[in-house]
N, C-alpha and C positions, 0 to 999 in steps of 0.2 A: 175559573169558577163562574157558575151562571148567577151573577145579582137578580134578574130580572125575573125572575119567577115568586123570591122571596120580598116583593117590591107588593104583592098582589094579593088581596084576600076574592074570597067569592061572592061578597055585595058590591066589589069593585070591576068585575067583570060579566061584559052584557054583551048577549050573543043578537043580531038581528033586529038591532033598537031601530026605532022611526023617529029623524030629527029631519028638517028641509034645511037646513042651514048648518054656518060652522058656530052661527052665535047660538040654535039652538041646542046644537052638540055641547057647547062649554056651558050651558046652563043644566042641561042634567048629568053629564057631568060632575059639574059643581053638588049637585043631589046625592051621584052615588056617593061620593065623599062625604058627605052631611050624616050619612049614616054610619061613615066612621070617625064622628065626630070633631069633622072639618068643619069651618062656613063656606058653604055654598056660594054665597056671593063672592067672599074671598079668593077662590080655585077660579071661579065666572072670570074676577078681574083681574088676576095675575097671566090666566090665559092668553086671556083677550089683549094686555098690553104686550106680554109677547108676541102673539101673532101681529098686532103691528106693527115688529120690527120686523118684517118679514115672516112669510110661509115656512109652518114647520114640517108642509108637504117633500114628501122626499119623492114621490112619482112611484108607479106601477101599483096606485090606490094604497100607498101607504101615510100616514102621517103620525108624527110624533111631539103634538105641544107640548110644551114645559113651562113650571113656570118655579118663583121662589116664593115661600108661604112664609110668613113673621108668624111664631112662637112653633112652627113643625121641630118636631125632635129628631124626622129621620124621613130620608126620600119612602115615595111611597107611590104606587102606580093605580094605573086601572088597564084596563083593556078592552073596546069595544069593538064591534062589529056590524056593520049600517047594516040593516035590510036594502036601501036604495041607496047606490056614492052619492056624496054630495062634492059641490065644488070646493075644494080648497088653495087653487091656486099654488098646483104645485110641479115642477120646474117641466113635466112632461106633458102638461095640460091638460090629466087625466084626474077622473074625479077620485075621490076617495071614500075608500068602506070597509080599512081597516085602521085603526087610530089607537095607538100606545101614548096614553097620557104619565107624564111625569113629574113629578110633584117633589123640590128638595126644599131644605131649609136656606132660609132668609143669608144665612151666610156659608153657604155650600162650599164645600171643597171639590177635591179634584175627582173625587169619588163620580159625582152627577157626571161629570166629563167623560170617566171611564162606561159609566152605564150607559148613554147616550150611546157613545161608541157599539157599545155591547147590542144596544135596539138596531143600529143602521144592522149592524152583522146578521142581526139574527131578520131581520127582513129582508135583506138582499139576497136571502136563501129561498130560492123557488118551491123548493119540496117542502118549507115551514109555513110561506106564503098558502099553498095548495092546502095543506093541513089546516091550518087555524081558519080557512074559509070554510072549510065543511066541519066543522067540530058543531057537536050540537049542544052544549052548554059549558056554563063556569067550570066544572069539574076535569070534563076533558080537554079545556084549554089552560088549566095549570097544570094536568100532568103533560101535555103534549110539551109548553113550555118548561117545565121541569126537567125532560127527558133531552132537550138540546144542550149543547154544549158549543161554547165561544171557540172558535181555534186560535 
């Protein structure tokens, strides 16, 4: 079953954003969530403390932060797409400009483990990679993520 599509609404997905940094990416970010009635700050520092335990870059311009939010009822995504990569520091030294954010509750179960899981897969797939780069907005990148399936 694809979790990863149903992780996602369409104010949480942004095609061709302009941020120069990873801290400016976690602050709007933290916005598109604001409008679904997250705090923005909160998404900002749960981010930001994960990213410094290490790069949530996985390489070939992917990245996938996570973080755990206190009073979330239920993981919940976004999905972006840079107009220009920005540096992430991620294991292939290549930048990044496409970024699957992950958002679960303060006391997560194994569920978040299996979706993580579920994002490496579905990025390690070239012909998804290919696709989700040329999609031109929110709508064709939940049905294109819709339409995949985990093996």
């Amino acid at each position: 079953m694809n979790h990863v599509v149903g992780l996602l609404r369409p104010a949480t997905i942004a095609v061709d954003m302009d941020v120069s940094s990873k801290k400016r990416l976690f602050e709007t970010i933290g916005d598109l969530f604001a409008s679904q009635g997250l705090s923005a700050s909160l998404v900002f520092d749960s981010l930001l403390a994960r990213e410094k335990l290490g790069s949530t870059g996985l390489g070939q311009g992917i990245a996938i932060p996570h973080g755990r939010i206190k009073g979330l009822k239920e993981a919940a995504g976004a999905f972006v797409r840079l107009r220009t990569p920005i540096a992430f520091d991620a294991p292939d030294n290549q930048p990044v400009n496409m970024v699957f954010v992950l958002l679960v509750p303060e006391q997560a179960t194994d569920l978040h483990l299996h979706i993580l899981g579920e994002l490496a897969q579905l990025f390690s797939d070239p012909a998804m990679r290919t696709t989700l780069s040329a999609l031109p907005d929110a709508d064709a990148v939940l049905q294109a993520l819709g339409n995949w399936h985990a093996s």
